[in-house]
C-alpha positions as CSV (number, residue, x, y, z in Angstrom):
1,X,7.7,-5.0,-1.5
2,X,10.3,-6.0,0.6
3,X,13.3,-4.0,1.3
4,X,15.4,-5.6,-1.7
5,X,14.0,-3.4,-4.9
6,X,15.5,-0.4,-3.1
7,X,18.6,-2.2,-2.3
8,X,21.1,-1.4,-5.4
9,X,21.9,-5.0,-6.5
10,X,19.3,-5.9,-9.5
11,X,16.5,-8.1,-8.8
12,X,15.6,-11.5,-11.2
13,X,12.8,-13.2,-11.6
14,X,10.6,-14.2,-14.5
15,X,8.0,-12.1,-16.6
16,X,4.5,-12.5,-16.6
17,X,3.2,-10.7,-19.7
18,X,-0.3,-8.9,-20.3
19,X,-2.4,-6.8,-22.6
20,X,-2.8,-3.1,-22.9
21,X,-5.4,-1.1,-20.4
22,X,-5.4,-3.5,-17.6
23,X,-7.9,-1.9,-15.3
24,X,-7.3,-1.9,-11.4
25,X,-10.7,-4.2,-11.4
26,X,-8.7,-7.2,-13.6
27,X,-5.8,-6.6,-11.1
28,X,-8.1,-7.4,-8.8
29,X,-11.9,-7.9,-9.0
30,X,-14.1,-6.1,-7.1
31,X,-15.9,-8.8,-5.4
32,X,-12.6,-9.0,-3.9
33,X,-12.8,-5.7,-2.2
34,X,-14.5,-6.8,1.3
35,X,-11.4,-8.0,2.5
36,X,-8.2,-6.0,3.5
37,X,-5.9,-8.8,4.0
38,X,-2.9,-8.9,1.6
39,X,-2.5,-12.5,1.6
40,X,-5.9,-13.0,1.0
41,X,-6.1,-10.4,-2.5
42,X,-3.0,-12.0,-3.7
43,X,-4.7,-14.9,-4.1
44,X,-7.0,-13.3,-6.6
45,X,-4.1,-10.7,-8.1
46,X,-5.0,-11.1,-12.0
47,X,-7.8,-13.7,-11.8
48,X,-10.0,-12.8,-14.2
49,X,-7.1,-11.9,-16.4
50,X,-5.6,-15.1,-15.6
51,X,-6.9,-17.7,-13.5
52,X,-3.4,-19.2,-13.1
53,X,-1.4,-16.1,-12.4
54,X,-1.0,-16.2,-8.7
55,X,-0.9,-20.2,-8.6
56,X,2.2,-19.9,-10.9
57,X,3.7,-16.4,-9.7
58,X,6.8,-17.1,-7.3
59,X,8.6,-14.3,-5.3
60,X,10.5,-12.2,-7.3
61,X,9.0,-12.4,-11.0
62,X,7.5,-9.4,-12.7
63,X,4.5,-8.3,-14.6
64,X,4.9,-6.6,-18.2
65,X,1.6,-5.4,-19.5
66,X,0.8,-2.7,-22.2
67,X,-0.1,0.5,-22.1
68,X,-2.1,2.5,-19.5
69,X,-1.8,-0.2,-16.9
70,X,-3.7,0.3,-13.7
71,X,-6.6,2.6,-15.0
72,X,-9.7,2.5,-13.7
73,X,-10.2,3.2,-10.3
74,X,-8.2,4.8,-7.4
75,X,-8.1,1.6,-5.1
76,X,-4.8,0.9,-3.4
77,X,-6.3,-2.6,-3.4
78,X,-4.6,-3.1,-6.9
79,X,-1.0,-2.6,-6.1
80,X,-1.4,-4.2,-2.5
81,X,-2.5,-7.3,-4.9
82,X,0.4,-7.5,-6.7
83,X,3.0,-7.0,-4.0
84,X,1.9,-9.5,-1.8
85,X,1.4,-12.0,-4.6
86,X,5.5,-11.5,-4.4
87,X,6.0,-9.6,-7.6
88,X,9.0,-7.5,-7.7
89,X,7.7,-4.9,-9.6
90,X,5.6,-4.1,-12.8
91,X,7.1,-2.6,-16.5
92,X,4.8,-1.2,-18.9
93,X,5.0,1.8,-21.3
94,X,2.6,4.0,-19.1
95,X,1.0,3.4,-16.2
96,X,-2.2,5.0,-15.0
97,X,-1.0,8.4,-12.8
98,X,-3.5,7.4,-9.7
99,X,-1.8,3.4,-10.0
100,X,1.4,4.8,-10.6
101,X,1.4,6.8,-7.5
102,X,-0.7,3.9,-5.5
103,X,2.0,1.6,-6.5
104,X,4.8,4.4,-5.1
105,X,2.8,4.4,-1.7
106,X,2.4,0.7,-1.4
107,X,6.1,0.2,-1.9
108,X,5.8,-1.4,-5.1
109,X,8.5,-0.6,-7.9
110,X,7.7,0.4,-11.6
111,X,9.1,1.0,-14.5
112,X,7.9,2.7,-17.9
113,X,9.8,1.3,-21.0
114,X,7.8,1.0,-24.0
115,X,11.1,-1.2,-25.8
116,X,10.9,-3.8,-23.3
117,X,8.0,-4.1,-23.5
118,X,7.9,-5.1,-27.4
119,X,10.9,-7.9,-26.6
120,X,9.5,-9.0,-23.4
121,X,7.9,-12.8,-23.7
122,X,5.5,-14.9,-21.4
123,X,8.1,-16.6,-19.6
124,X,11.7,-14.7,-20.4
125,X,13.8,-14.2,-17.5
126,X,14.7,-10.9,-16.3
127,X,17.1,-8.8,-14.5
128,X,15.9,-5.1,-13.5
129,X,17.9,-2.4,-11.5
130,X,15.6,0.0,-10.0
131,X,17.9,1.9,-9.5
132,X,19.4,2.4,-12.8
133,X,16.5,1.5,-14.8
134,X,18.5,-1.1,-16.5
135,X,16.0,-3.6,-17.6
136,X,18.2,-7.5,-19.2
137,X,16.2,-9.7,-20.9
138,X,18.8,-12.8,-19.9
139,X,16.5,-14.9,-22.3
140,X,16.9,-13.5,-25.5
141,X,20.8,-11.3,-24.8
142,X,19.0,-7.9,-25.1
143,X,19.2,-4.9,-22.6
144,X,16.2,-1.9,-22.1
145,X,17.1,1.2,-20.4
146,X,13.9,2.9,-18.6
147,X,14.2,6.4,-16.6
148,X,15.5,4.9,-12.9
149,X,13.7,5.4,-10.1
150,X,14.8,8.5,-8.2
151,X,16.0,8.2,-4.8
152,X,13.7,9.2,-2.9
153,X,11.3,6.8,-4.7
154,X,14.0,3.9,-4.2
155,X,13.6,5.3,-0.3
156,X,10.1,4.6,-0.1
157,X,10.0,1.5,-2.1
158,X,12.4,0.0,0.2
159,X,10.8,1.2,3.4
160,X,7.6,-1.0,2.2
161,X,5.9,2.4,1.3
162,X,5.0,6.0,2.0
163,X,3.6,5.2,5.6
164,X,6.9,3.3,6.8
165,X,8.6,5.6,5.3
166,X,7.0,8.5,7.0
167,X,7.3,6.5,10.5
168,X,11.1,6.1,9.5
169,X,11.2,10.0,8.8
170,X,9.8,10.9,11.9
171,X,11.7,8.1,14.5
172,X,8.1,6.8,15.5
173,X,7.2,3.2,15.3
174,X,5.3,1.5,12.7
């Protein structure tokens, strides 16, 4: 993620909704997993969960998928998949702890809010505040509040992850 989810102006974009238990190998599929290039698994973020998704995913939207989102394995591929398709971040009622904390290192903001989920539509356009956890649905006039990032998570999402982060902590270059 780019420096802007930490920033403290809120973010728009449009949501891209999916099912419950979305396993880190429908993020991205593991025949996927010979490459490391970020470009390169973006172009399969979602695939066989949606063979449209990053074809019609543009910088700044957002994913909104059920429950337990991101279980499965403990690959970082996952996240990095979704960030560099240019997804702003991901809501869902619960994530998986080992995604959750992938997505944290990789820079990539989330948010657990079960209510938004329930209103949130294919297609609805959004404002979130990471910061606040505000969550708008400008579509249909309605307003979610999730638990905000804390800080230091802000800090690192806006860094472009933990290992920035660390460089930026410690003066040494990336």
């Amino acid at each position: 993620m780019s420096p802007e989810a930490g920033r403290s102006e809120p973010l728009r974009g449009r949501a891209h909704t999916f099912g419950e238990n979305i396993d880190t190998d429908r993020i991205i599929p593991a025949r996927y997993l010979t490459r490391h290039d970020p470009a390169f698994l973006a172009q399969h973020c979602m695939e066989d969960e949606d063979p449209t998704f990053a074809s019609r995913v543009q910088a700044g939207d957002f994913i909104v998928a059920g429950p337990n989102f991101g279980c499965g394995s403990s690959r970082e591929h996952a996240p990095i998949s979704i960030k560099a398709a240019g997804v702003a971040g991901v809501i869902a009622p619960t994530f998986a702890r080992i995604f959750f904390r992938n997505a944290i290192n990789t820079g990539l903001p989330i948010l657990e809010c079960p209510e938004a989920v329930a209103g949130i539509e294919p297609g609805d356009d959004l404002e979130v505040d990471f910061a606040t956890g505000a969550i708008r649905n400008l579509t249909r006039g309605v307003e979610y509040q999730a638990r905000p990032l804390p800080e230091f998570v802000l800090e690192i999402v806006a860094a472009g992850g933990l290992i920035p982060y660390v460089r930026r902590q410690l003066g040494t270059a990336s």
